[in-house]
C-alpha positions in Angstrom: 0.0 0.0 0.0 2.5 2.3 0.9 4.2 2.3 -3.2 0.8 3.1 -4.6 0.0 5.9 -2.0 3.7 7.0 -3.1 2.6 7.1 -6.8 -0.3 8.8 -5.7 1.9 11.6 -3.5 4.3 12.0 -6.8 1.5 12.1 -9.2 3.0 15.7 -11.4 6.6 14.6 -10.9 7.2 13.4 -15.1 11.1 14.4 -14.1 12.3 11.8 -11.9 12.9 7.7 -11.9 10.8 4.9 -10.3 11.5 1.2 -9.6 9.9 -1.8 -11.0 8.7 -2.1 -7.7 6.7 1.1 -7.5 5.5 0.7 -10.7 4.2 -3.1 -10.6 2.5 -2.2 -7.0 0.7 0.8 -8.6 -0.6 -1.3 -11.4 -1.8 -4.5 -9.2 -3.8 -2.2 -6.8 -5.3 -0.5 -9.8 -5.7 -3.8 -11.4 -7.6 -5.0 -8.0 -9.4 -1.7 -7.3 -10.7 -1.7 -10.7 -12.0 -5.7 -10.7 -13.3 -5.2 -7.2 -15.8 -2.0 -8.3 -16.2 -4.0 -11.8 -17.6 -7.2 -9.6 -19.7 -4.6 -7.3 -21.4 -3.6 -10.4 -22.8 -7.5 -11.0 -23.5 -8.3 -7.7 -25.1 -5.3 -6.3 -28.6 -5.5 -5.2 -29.5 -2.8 -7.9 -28.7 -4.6 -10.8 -31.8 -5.9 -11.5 -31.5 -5.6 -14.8 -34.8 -3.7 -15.1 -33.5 -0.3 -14.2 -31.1 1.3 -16.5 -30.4 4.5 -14.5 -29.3 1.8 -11.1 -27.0 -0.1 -13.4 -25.7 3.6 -15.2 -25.4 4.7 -11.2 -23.2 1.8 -10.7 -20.5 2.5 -13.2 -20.6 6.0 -12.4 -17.7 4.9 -9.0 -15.5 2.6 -11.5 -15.5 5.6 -14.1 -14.6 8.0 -11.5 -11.5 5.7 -10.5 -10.2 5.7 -14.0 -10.5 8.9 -14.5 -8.5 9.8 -11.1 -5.6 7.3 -12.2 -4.8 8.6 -15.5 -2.5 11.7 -14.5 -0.7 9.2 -12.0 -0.8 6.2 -13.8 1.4 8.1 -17.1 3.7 9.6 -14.3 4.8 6.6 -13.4 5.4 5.0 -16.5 7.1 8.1 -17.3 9.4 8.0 -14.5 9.5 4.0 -14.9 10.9 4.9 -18.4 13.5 7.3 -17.3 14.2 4.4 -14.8 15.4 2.5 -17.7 17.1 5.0 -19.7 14.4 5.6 -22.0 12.6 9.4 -22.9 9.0 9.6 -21.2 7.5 10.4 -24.8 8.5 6.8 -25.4 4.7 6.8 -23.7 3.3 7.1 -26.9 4.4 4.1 -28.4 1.4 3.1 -26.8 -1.0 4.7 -29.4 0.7 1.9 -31.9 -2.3 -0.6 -31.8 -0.8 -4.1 -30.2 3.0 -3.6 -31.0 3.7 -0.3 -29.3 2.2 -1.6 -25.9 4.0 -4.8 -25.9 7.5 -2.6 -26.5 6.3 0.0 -24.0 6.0 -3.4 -21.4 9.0 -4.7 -22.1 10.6 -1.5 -21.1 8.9 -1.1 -17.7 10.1 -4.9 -17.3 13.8 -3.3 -17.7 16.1 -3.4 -15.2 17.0 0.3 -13.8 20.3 1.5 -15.2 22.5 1.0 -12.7 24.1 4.3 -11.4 22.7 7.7 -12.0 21.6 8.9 -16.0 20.1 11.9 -16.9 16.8 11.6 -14.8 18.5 11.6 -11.7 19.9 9.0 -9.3 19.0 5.6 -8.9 15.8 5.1 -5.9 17.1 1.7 -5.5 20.0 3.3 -3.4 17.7 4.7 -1.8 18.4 8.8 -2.5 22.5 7.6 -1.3 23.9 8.7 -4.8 27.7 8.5 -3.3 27.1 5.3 -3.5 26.8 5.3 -7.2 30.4 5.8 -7.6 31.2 3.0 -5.1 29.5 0.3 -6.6 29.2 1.0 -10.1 33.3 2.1 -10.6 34.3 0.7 -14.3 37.7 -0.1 -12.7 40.3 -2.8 -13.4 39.3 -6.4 -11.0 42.6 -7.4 -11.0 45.1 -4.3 -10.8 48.7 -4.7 -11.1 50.7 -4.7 -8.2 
């Protein structure tokens, strides 16, 4: 709960990097979220299937929930992108029917680059980016003596 409340808190920053965790969290609880008020819809005493405006009333909460996920939900694919290495306006690969979600997916499956890039340093240190330089050194394993 506490990585998709975090999405939530970030929801304007386009300018930063996120982990696979904080992305993959974000998506199950909206995957959850949005089967649990799907389900609600079926199985709520007012579907009768008689009354149109009951049924309409019960979409009216899962439409509102998609609507409040959008502005989130492309910040952190944005920031999953930069994660990787990748420009945010890699996004719109998206709006390629079929193809351009399965590359955009593949991407947020990516491994982080490991030290800093452009978008800042890398969350899984934790906001530590000295240690960038500690443990991602292109140096010589076996120096000469």
């Amino acid at each position: 709960m506490y990585w998709y409340l975090m999405v939530l808190d970030k929801c304007t920053q386009f300018d930063a990097r996120s982990r696979r965790k904080e992305f993959w969290i974000f998506e199950l609880f909206n995957i959850l979220i949005i089967l649990a008020l799907f389900v609600a819809r079926f199985i709520s005493p007012w579907n009768t299937g008689h009354n149109e405006y009951g049924e309409a009333a019960l979409f009216i909460p899962l439409a509102l929930y998609i609507l409040a996920i959008i502005i989130p939900g492309l910040a952190v694919t944005v920031r999953r992108l930069h994660d990787t290495g990748k420009s945010g306006w890699m996004i719109l690969l998206c709006l390629i029917p079929i193809v351009g979600g399965i590359i955009v997916l593949v991407f947020t499956v990516l491994d982080s680059d490991p030290g800093p890039n452009q978008y800042g340093p890398n969350p899984k240190l934790g906001g530590f980016p000295h240690l960038d330089s500690e443990m991602y050194e292109t140096t010589n394993p076996n120096p000469p003596l």
